[in-house]
C-alpha positions as CSV (number, residue, x, y, z in Angstrom):
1,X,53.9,22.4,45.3
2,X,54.4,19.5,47.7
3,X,50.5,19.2,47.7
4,X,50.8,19.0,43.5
5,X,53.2,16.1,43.9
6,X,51.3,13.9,46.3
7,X,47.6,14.6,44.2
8,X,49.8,13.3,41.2
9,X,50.7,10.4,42.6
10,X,47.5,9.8,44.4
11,X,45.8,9.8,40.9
12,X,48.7,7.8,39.4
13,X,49.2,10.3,37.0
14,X,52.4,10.0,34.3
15,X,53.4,13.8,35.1
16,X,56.8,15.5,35.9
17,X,56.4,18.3,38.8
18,X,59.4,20.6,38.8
19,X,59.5,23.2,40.7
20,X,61.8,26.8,39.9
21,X,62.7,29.0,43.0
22,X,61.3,32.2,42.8
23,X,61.3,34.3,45.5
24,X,63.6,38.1,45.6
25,X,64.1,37.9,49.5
26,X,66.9,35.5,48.5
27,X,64.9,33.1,51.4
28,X,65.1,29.8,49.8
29,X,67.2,27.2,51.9
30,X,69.5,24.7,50.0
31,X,70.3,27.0,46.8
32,X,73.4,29.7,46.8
33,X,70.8,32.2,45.4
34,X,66.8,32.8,44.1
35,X,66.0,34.2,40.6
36,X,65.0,38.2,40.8
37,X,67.4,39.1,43.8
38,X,70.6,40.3,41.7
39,X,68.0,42.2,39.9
40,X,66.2,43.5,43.2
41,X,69.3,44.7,44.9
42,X,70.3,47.0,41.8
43,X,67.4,48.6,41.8
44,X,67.1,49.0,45.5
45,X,70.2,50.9,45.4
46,X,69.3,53.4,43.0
47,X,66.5,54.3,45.6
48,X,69.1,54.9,48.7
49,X,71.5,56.7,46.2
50,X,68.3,58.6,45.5
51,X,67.6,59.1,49.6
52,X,71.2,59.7,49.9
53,X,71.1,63.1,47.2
54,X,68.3,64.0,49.5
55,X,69.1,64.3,52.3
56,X,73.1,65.5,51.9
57,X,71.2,68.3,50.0
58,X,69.5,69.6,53.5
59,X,70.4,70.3,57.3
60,X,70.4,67.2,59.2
61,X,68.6,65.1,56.6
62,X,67.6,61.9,57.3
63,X,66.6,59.3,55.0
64,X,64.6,56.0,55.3
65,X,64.4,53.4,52.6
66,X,62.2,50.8,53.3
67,X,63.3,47.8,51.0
68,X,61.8,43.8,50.9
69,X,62.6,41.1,53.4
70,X,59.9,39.5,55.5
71,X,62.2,37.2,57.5
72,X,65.4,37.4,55.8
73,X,67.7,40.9,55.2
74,X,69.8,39.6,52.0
75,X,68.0,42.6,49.6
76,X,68.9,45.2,52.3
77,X,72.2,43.9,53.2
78,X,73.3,43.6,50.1
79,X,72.0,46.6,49.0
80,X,73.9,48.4,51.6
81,X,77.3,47.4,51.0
82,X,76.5,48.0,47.2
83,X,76.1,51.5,48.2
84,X,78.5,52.8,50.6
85,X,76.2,56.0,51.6
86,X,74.5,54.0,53.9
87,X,74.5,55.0,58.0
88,X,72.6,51.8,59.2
89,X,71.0,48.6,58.0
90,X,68.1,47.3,60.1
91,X,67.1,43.3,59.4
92,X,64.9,41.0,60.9
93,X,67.7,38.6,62.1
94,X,69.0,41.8,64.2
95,X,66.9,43.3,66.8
96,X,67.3,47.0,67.7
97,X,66.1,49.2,69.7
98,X,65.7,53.6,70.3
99,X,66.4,54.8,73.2
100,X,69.7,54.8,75.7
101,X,73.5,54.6,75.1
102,X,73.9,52.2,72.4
103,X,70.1,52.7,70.4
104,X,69.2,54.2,67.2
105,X,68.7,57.7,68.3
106,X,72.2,58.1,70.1
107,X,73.5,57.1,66.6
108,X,71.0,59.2,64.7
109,X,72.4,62.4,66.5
110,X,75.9,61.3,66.5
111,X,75.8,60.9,62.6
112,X,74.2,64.3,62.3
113,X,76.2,66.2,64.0
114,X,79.3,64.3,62.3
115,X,78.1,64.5,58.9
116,X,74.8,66.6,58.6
117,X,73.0,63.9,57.1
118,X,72.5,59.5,57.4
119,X,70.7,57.2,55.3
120,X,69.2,54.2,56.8
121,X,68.0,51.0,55.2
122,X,65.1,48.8,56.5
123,X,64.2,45.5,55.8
124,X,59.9,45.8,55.9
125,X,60.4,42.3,58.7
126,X,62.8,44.4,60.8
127,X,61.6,44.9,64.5
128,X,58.1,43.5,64.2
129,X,58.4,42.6,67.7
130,X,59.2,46.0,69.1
131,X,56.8,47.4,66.6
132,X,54.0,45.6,67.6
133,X,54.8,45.5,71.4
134,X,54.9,49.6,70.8
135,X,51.5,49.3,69.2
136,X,49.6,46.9,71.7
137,X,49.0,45.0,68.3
138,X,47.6,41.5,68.3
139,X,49.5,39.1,66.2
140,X,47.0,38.2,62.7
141,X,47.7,36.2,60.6
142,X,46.3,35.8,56.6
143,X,44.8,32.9,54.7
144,X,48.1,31.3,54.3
145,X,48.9,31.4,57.9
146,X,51.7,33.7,57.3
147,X,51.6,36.3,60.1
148,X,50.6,40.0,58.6
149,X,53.5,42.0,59.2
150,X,52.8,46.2,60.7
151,X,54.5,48.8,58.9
152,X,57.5,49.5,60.6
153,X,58.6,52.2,58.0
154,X,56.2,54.8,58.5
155,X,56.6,54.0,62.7
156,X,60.0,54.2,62.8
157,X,59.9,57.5,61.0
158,X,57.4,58.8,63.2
159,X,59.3,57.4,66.1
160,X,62.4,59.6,65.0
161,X,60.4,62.5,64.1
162,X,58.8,63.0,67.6
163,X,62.3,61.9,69.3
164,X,64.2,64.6,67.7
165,X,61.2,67.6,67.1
166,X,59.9,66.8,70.9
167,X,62.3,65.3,73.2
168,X,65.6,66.6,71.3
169,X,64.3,70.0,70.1
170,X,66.8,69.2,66.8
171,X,65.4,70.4,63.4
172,X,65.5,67.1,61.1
173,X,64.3,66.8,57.9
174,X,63.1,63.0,57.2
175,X,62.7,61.9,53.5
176,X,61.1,58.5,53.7
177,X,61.2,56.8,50.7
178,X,59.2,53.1,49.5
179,X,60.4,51.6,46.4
180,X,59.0,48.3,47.1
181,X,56.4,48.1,43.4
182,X,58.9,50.0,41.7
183,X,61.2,46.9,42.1
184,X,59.1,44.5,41.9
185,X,58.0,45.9,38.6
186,X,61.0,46.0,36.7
187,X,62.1,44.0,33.9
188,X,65.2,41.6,35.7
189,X,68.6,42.9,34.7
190,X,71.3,40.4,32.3
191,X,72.1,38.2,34.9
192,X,69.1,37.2,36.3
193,X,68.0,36.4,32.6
194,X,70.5,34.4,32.0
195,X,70.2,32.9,35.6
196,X,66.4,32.3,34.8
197,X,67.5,30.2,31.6
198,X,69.6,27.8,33.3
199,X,66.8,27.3,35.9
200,X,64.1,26.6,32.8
201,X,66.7,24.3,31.2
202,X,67.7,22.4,34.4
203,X,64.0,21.6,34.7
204,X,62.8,20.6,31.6
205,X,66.6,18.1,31.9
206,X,65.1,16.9,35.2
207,X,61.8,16.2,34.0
208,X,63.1,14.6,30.7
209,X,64.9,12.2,32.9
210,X,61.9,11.0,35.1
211,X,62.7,13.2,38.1
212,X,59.4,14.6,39.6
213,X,58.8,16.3,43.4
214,X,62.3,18.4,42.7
215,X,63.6,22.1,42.4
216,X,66.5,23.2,40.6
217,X,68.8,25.6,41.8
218,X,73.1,26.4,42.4
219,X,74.2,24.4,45.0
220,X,78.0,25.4,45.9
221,X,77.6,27.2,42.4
222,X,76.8,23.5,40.9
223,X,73.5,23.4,39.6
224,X,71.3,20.4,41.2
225,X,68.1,18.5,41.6
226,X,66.4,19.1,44.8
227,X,63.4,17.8,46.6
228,X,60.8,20.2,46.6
229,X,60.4,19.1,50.6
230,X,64.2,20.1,51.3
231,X,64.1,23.5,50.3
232,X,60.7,24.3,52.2
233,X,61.1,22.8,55.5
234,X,63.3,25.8,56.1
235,X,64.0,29.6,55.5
236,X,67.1,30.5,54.3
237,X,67.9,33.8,56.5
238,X,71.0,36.0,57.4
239,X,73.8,34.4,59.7
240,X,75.0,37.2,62.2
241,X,78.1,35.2,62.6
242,X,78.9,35.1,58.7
243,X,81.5,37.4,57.7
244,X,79.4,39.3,54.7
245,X,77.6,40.8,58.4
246,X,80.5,41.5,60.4
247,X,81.6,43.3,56.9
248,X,78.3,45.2,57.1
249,X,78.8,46.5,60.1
250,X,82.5,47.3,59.3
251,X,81.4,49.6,56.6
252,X,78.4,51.4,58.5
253,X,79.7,51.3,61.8
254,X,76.1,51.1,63.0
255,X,76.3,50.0,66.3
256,X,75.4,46.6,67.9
257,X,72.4,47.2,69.7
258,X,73.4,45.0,72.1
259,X,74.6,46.8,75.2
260,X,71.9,47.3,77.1
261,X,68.9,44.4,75.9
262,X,70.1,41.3,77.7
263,X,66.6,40.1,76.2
264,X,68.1,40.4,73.1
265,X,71.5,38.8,73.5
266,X,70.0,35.8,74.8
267,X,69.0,35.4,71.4
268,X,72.3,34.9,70.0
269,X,74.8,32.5,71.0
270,X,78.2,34.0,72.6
271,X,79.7,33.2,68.7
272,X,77.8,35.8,67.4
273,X,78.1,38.7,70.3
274,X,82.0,38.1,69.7
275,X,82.2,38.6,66.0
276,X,79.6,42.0,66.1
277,X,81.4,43.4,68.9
278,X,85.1,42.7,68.2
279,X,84.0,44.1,64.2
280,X,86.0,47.5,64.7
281,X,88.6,46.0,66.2
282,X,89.3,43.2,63.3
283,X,88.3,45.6,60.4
């Protein structure tokens, strides 16, 4: 849209460019929140209560919902504490790995043999890295230059399958389950309606007034004008120091997956290793 704006000028064209943000990953820097992501966490729950009735309904189900979020995990965090039958929640922003003391298997069979059954939630961005480093995949990328992610719901399925069948020798049952174009296909619920009016209105206000180059979106739950350039020049994505996290992992007691990747804590600043780790402790 920032191209738009520049080839209006260049032409010295009397035209208002005004920009609503659209986008259900909930990605969008500046703004408290995008249009379609109320309505795309709903419905993303009524796919893990589905998984959940799945799998409590056999011996040692487990269920996979694979939900959107290139680069951020809003829709699947949010979507898990919505829930409450959720095991684990796997996002981009938080590495994780399989195998050892402290990885997703140990907390697979811990969960089974506690409750007979676990649900996990994955973001479609989550562990590209591993994914592709498993794979001896190439990084592509498509016309836009955004890098093509790999299916990491199917793999991770697999992954747990052979774990558990070949390694373990545990009967699992594995419901994997891909509501992504049932989501994205459904009319938005009341409040994003509403939400999607005071968007129009706020543009057509801003263009009335001889704004052009801007967005509009809640700021601090104010509705603004914002340069188009602001709100792209970064991606809004989830904090693993915030508190809505910490509370996350409060309610799943997933674990860290910290412990034993030192690759991985070098990612994160001491901050954020304090506030996972400490979670149980504070909660």
């Amino acid at each position: 849209m920032h191209i738009f704006v520049k080839e209006v000028e260049k032409r010295g064209l009397q035209v208002a460019v005004a920009g609503i943000p659209k986008t259900i990953d909930n990605d969008i820097a500046v703004i408290d929140k995008s249009f379609g992501f109320d309505t795309a966490v709903e419905e993303a729950q009524r796919a893990i209560n589905a998984a959940h009735v799945e799998v409590e309904s056999v011996e040692n189900g487990v269920g996979i919902v694979k939900l959107m979020g290139r680069y951020s995990g809003f829709i699947a965090m949010f979507a898990t504490l919505a829930s409450r039958d959720v095991d684990c929640c796997l996002i981009p922003e938080s590495p994780f790995y399989l195998e050892g003391q402290g990885g997703l298997f140990e907390f697979i069979e811990q969960r089974l043999k506690e409750n007979g059954h676990m649900v996990i939630v994955l973001a479609e961005g989550a562990g590209q890295d591993y994914v592709a480093q498993s794979m001896h995949v190439v990084d592509e990328k498509d016309a836009s230059g955004n890098r093509l992610l790999l299916d990491v719901g199917p793999w991770l399925t697999q992954k747990i399958k052979d774990h558990f069948t070949k390694i373990r020798r545990m009967p699992i049952n594995l419901k994997y389950i891909d509501p992504t174009y049932m989501i994205r296909a459904i009319p938005s619920n009341a409040s994003d309606n509403i939400y999607c009016t005071l968007l129009a209105q706020s543009a057509v206000h801003g263009a009335m007034a001889g704004y052009t180059g801007f967005t509009v979106g809640p700021v601090n739950s104010r509705h603004a004008y914002i340069p188009i350039a602001r709100v792209t020049e970064t991606t809004n994505t989830v904090k693993l120091t915030d508190r809505m996290w910490a509370r996350l992992l409060a309610s799943t007691n997933q674990p860290s997956f910290l412990q034993k990747n030192e690759a991985m804590q070098e990612k994160l600043d001491g901050k954020t290793s304090d506030v996972i780790n400490n979670t149980e402790i504070t909660s």
